[in-house]
N, C-alpha and C positions, 0 to 999 in steps of 0.2 A: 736514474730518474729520467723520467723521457720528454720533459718541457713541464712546463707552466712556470716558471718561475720560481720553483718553491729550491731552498736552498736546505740542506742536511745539516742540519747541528749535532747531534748525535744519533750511535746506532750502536744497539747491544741486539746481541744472540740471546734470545731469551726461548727455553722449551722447544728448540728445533727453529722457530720463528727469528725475524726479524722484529726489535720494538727500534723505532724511527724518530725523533724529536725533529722537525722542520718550522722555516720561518717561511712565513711570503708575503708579497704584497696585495694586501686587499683592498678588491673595490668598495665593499659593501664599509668599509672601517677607515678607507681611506691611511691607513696606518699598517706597519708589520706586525702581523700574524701569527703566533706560537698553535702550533700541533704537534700529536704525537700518534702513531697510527701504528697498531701491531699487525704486521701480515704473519699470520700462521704459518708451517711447515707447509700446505697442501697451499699453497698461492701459488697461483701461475698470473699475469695479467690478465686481466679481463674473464678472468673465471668468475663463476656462480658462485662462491662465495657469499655468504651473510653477513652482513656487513653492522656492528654495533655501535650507535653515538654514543657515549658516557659525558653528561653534561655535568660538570662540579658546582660545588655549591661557594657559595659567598668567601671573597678574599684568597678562593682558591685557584690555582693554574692548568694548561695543562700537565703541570708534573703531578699533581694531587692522589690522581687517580692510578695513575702509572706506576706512583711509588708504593703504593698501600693500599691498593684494590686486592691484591693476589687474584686474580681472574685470568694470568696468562699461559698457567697449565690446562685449565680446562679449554682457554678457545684454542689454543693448539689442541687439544684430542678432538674437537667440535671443528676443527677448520674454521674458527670464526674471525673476521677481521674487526679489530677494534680502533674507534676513534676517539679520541680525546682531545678535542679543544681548548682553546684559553677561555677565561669566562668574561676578558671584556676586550675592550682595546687598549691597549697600552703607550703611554707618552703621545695622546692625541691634542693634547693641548688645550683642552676645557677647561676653560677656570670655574674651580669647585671639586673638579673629578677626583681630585685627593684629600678632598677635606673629611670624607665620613666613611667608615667600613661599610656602609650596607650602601651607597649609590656612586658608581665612579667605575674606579681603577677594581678590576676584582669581582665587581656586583653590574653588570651588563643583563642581567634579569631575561637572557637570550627572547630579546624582544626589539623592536624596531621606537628608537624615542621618534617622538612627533614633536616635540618644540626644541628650539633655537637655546643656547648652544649645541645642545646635545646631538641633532638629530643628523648632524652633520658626519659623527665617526659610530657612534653607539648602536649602529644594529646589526646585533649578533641573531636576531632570529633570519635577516638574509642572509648573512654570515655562513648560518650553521644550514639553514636549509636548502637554501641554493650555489653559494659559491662553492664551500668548502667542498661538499660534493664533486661539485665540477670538477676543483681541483686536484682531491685525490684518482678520480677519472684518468686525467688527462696525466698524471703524473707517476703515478703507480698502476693504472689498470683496473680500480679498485670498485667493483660493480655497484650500481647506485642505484639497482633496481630491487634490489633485495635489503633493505636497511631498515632498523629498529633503533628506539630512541630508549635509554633510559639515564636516569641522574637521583642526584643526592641532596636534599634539600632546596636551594636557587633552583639548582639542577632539575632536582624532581619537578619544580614547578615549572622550568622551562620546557623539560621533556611532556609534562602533560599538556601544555597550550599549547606546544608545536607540534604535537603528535593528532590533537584535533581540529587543528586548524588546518594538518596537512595530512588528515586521512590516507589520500592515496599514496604517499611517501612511504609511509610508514609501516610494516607488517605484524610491530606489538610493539610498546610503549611499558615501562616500570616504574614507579617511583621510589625510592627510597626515602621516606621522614621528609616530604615535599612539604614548601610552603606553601600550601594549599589554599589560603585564603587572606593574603598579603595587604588586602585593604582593612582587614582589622587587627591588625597590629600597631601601635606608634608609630613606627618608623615609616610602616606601609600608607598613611593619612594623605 
């Protein structure tokens, strides 16, 4: 790894590739960090590479996807590099963030909170669009000019609002079973 801070917690040989689980310290979160980022067989730094977000859905990790996606024969034959984030912050010390499954620890709705506790560690849409970038940049090599958003539920709804919000990021966006319309549900009120 060539700086930023980001510390290697595990690393498997997955399909010629490397899959990678790291921690780091974030501004955007003010708190440590869970990623996990597959560099395909054809990675070199700073290559052209495509580079994939996989955002998970509700009460899920970055391990979620990693573990039960199966998506990492094909970005190895595709040279695709893959990212996988955590979905919120963890142990940032909100009182309430662990009272409910759907708002907190797990449900960060990769979106920036606007009020007080919250908006202090909870924005995963800087998080995910500006830092995390940065950091696998400056850390792996890992091109941030070529990136596509997609997720699974939470996820799908986070990949679709930050994939319009930040057009020029993005070069195609997917949803999977996205919560598409989160203010008319109960929970979403």
């Amino acid at each position: 790894i060539e700086g930023g801070g980001v510390e290697v917690l595990n690393e498997w040989k997955v399909f010629g590739g490397r899959l990678i689980q790291c921690s780091h310290e974030s501004t955007s979160t003010k708190t440590r960090m869970r990623f996990s980022v597959f560099l395909p067989p054809q990675f070199k730094g700073g290559a052209a590479l495509g580079t994939l977000y996989f955002l998970s859905g509700l009460t899920c990790s970055d391990e979620n996807f990693v573990q039960k996606g199966g998506a990492f024969k094909k970005a190895a034959e595709l040279g695709l590099v893959i990212v996988a984030p955590d979905t919120s912050p963890r142990g940032a010390g909100v009182e309430g963030e662990d009272d409910e499954y759907d708002l907190g620890t797990g449900a960060g709705f990769y979106i920036d909170a606007t009020r007080d506790p919250w908006r202090q560690n909870y924005n995963m849409e800087s998080y995910v669009v500006e830092e995390l970038p940065q950091v696998l940049q400056r850390s792996f090599g890992v091109n941030s000019r070529k990136m596509s958003i997609m997720g699974h539920s939470m996820g799908g709804h986070g990949a679709l609002t930050l994939a319009l919000k930040n057009s020029d990021k993005y070069t195609s966006v997917s949803a999977l079973a996205p919560i598409s319309n989160p203010s008319k549900v109960p929970w979403g009120k």
